[in-house]
N, C-alpha and C positions, 0 to 999 in steps of 0.2 A: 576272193573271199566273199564270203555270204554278207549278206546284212544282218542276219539272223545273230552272226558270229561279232559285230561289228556294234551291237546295239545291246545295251542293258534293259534288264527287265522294265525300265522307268522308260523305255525309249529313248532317250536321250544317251550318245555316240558316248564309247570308251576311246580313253589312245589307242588303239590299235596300228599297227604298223603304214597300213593303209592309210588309216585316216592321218596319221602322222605325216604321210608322204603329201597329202592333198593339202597340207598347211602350209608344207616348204613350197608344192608348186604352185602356191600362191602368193599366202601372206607373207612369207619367209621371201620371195624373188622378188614381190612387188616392190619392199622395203630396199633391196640391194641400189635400188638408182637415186635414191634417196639419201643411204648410205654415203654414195661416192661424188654427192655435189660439191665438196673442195677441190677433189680429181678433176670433174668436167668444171667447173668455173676456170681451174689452171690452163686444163687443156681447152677452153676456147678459147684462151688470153692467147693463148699460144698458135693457135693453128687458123682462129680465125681473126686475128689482128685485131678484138676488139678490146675496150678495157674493162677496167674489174667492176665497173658500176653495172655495164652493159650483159657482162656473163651475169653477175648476180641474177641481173633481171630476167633472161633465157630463164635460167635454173629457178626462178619465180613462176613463170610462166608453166613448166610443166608440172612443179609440184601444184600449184593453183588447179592443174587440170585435174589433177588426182583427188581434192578436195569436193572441184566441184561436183566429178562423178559419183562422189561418195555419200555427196547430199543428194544427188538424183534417187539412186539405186537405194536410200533408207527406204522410200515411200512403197517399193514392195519386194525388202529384202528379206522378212518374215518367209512368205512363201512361195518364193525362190526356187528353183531349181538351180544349187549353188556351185555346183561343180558346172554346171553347162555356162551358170553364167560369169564362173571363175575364167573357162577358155575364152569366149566371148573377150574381158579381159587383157590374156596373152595374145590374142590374134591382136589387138590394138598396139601394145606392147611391143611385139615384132615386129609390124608395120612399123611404127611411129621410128621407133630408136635404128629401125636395118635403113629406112630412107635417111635419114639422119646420115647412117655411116656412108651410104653409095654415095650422098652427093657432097655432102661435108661442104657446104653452103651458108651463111648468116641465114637469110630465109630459110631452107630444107631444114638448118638445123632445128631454127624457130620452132617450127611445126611441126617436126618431128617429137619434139620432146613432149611437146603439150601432145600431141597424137598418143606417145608412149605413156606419159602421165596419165591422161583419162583412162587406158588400158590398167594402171599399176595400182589408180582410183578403185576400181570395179574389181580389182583383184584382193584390194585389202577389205575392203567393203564385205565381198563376200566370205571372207578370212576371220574377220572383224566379230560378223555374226554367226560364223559357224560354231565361234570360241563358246559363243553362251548359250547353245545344243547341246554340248558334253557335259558330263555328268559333274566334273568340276572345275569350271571355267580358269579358277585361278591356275591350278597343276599346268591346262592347257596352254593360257598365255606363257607362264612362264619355259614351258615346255618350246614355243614358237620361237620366242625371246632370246632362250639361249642358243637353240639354230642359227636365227639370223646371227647374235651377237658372233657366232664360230665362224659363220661365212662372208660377213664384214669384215672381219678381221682378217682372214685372209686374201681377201680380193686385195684391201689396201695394204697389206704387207707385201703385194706385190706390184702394186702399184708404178712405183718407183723403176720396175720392168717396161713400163708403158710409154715413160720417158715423156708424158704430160701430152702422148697423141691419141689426140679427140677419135680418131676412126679407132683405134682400138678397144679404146673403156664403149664407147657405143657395141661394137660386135660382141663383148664378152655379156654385155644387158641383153641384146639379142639371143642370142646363144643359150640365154637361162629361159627367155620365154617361150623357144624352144623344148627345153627339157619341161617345162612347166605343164606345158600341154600332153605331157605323157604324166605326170603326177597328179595332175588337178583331180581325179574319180573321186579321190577319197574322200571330198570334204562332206563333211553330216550334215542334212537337213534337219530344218525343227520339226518333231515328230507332227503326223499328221497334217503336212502340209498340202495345198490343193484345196478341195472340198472342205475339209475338216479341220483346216488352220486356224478358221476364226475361231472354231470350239473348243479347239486346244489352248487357244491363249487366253480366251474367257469362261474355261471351265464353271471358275466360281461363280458364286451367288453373284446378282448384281449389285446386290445391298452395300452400298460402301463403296464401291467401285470405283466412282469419279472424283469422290478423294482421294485416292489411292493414287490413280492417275495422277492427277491435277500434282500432286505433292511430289511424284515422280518426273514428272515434268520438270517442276521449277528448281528440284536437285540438278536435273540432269541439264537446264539451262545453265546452272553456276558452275555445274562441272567441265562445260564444254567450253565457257567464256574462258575460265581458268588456267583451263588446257592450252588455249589459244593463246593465251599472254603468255604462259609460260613457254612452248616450243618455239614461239617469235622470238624471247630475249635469249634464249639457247640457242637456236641456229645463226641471231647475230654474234653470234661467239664462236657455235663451230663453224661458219661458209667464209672466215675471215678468220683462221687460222691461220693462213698464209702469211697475212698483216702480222698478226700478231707475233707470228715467233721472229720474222723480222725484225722485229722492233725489241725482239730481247737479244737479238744478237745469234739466232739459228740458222745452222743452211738449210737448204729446202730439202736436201736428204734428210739430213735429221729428222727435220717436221714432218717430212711424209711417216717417218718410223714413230716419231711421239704421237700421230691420228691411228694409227694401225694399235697402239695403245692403249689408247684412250677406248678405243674399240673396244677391244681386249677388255679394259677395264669392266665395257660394259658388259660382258661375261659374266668378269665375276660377281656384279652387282646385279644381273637377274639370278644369277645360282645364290645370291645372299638372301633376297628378298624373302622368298617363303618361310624362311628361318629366323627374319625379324618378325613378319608377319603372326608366326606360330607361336613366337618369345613375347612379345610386346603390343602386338597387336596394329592395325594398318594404320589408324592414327598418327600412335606416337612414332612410329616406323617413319611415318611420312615427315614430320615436322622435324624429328632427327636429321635424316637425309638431305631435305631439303636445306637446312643451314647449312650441312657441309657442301653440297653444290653450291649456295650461292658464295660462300668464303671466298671458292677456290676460282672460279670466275673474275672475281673481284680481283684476286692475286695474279690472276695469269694475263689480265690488260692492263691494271700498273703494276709491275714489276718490268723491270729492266733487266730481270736477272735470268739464263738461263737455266738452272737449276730450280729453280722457284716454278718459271713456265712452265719444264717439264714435267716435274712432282703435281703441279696442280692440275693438268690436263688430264693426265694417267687417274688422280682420285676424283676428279672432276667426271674422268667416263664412268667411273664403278658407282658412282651416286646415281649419271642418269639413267642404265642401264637397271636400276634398283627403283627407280622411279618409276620408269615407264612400263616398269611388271606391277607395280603396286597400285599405278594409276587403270591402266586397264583390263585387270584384272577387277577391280571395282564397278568400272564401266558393265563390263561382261554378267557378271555377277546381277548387276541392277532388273537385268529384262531378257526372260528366255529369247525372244522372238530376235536378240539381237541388235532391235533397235538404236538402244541408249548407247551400246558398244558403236554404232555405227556413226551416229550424230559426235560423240567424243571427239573420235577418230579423225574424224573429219576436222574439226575447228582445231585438232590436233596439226594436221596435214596443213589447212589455213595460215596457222602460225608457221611453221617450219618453211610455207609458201614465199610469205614476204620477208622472213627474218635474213635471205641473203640479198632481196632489193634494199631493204631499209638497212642494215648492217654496211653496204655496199655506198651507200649515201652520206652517214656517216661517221665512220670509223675513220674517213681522212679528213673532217672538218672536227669533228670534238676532240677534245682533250682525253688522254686516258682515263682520267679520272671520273671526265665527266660521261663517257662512255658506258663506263664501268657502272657507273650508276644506277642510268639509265637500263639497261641489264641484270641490273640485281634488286630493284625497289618492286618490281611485280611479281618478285617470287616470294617474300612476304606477302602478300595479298594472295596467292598461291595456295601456299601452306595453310594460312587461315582458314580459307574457305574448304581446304580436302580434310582437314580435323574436323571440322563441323560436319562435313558429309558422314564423312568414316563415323561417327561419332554419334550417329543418330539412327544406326541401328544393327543390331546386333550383328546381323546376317553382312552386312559392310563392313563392319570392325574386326570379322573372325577372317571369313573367307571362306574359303574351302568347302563349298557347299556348290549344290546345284543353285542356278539363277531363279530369279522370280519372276513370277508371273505376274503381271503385270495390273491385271484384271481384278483379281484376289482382294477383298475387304482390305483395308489400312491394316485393319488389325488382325489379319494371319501372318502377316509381315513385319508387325513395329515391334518385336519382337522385347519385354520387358530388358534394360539392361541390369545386369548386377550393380552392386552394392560397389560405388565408385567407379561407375563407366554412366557418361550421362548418355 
């Protein structure tokens, strides 16, 4: 396919078939090993005799890697060559996770994973900013979203196939970085990139500029601090799933099918999201959402009851699932060049890094209650602060628009709001 065929008159990427395939053999596989750290925490409890504190921290370690690559790769993700630097990536990715499976080692594994991690870094990274290239970031993320949410879902619905051995959830991660490296072509650069990148991102006037910035900046500091609380007391909830339905009285069968659910859930809460978005607007969408994740949270580490754990896990995935399209769709939306989507992303990645060390610490020293808490007081501080983003300007509260430019006066951007939208 041409690029001709591939590019809107604005330069900036349509879905196209291609480009769609260059998201999955990225952003869509990066996310799968990320997906499946209850799988691998079990299956290292299993195959390599350590305990839950210790797998936690493994599955810390390589999501850590994926963060930290993702902070690297912002400082010249702009203008990028994304597809080459997508492979780049997968070649890390297959390395890390196929050594991983040959020697099935405490150390090998160690290293591996952080090896595959920086690979799955560099892959989201590039995924990340390719989102806020196309013509409408939001359609795109959510378009990513519900891929992966189709293909989590079934990885872990078969899970339970794998019978909790470590060599095989690794080969099947390998196996996708694999096919990734024959999909990656499609991802869109930000037009004009190379020579003509900085001209493109600073077209406008300079007049105004460094407010602009500046103010973009200190949004995109609170939205990433945010991010980062928020994915930490989430993943201390999902990487201790295991604990948790124990303790309501579930077998581990069952629980593997209530996570393949929960999954699932998340389906259908990225297929929701643009329809809150388009009804209600990103705001109230969020601060909705958000209370019903934190309820069900709450419900699902004290309750005792299996019926309770399972009902709340299953609306617990369709809220984050609804979130994570609404939050980085935002992100995308904030800075053509991808940037802000990248920075996100990453302290996104951070949290989700340590929420299975620290969840792993403890969820066998506190109380359920006290747990529970602990896990749901920073999503109030959360919500607060994505209302107040969404909320200050037009172009954040609607959506469905091409991303901004960064560069552009405050005021082609602060766009008035109407009459009861502050």
């Amino acid at each position: 396919m041409s690029a001709a065929t591939s590019k809107a008159p604005s330069g900036l990427a349509t879905l196209t078939a291609r480009v769609v395939m260059g998201f999955v053999g990225t952003w869509v596989f990066a996310l799968m090993a990320a997906n499946l750290v209850p799988v691998l925490i079990a299956a290292m409890v299993q195959d390599l005799g350590v305990d839950i504190a210790t797998a936690g921290a493994l599955a810390t370690g390589m999501t850590a890697g994926s963060a930290i690559a993702m902070f690297v790769t912002t400082r010249f993700i702009a203008n990028a060559d994304r597809a080459r630097l997508g492979r780049l990536g997968l070649v890390a990715m297959i390395l890390g996770y196929g050594l991983a499976a040959a020697l099935l080692t405490t150390p090998a594994v160690m290293g591996g994973l952080m090896l595959g991690g920086i690979g799955a870094g560099i892959m989201i990274a590039t995924g990340t900013a390719a989102a806020s290239s196309t013509q409408n970031p939001d359609k795109t993320v959510t378009t990513v979203m519900v891929i992966n949410r189709l293909g989590a879902t079934a990885l872990l619905a078969i899970a339970p196939l794998f019978h909790n051995d470590l060599r095989s959830v690794l080969i099947v991660i390998t196996a996708l970085g694999v096919l990734g490296l024959i999909l990656a072509g499609g991802l869109p650069n930000l037009p004009g990139t190379g020579a003509n990148a900085a001209s493109t991102a600073a077209a406008a006037p300079s007049t105004g500029s460094s407010t602009a910035e500046r103010a973009l900046s200190a949004t995109t500091i609170i939205l990433a601090i945010s991010m980062c609380l928020w994915s930490l007391t989430e993943d201390m909830v999902y990487s201790m799933t295991s604990v948790l339905a124990t303790q309501a009285g579930i077998t581990p069968e069952t629980s593997s099918a209530l996570l393949a659910g929960k999954v699932g859930g998340g389906l259908i809460g990225a297929l929701l999201a643009p329809l809150a978005l388009r009804w209600i607007g990103r705001s109230w969408s969020l601060v909705i959402i958000i209370a019903v994740s934190t309820i069900t949270k709450f419900i699902m580490i004290t309750s005792g009851s299996a019926v309770a754990y399972g009902t709340s896990i299953i609306v617990w995935g369709v809220m984050y699932g609804a979130i994570l399209v609404l939050v980085t769709g935002l992100a995308a939306v904030m800075d053509v060049t991808g940037r802000v989507g990248v920075i996100v992303s990453g302290f996104y990645l951070a949290g989700v890094a340590f929420g299975p060390l620290i969840g792993g610490q403890l969820v066998g020293t506190l109380s359920p209650l006290q747990y529970a808490l602990v896990v749901t007081a920073p999503s109030v501080l959360f919500g607060a602060a994505l209302f107040v983003i969404s909320r200050s300007r037009r172009k954040f509260e609607d959506g469905n628009t091409t991303a901004v430019v960064v560069a552009e006066p405050a005021a082609a951007h602060n766009d008035a709001a109407p009459a009861g939208r502050a």
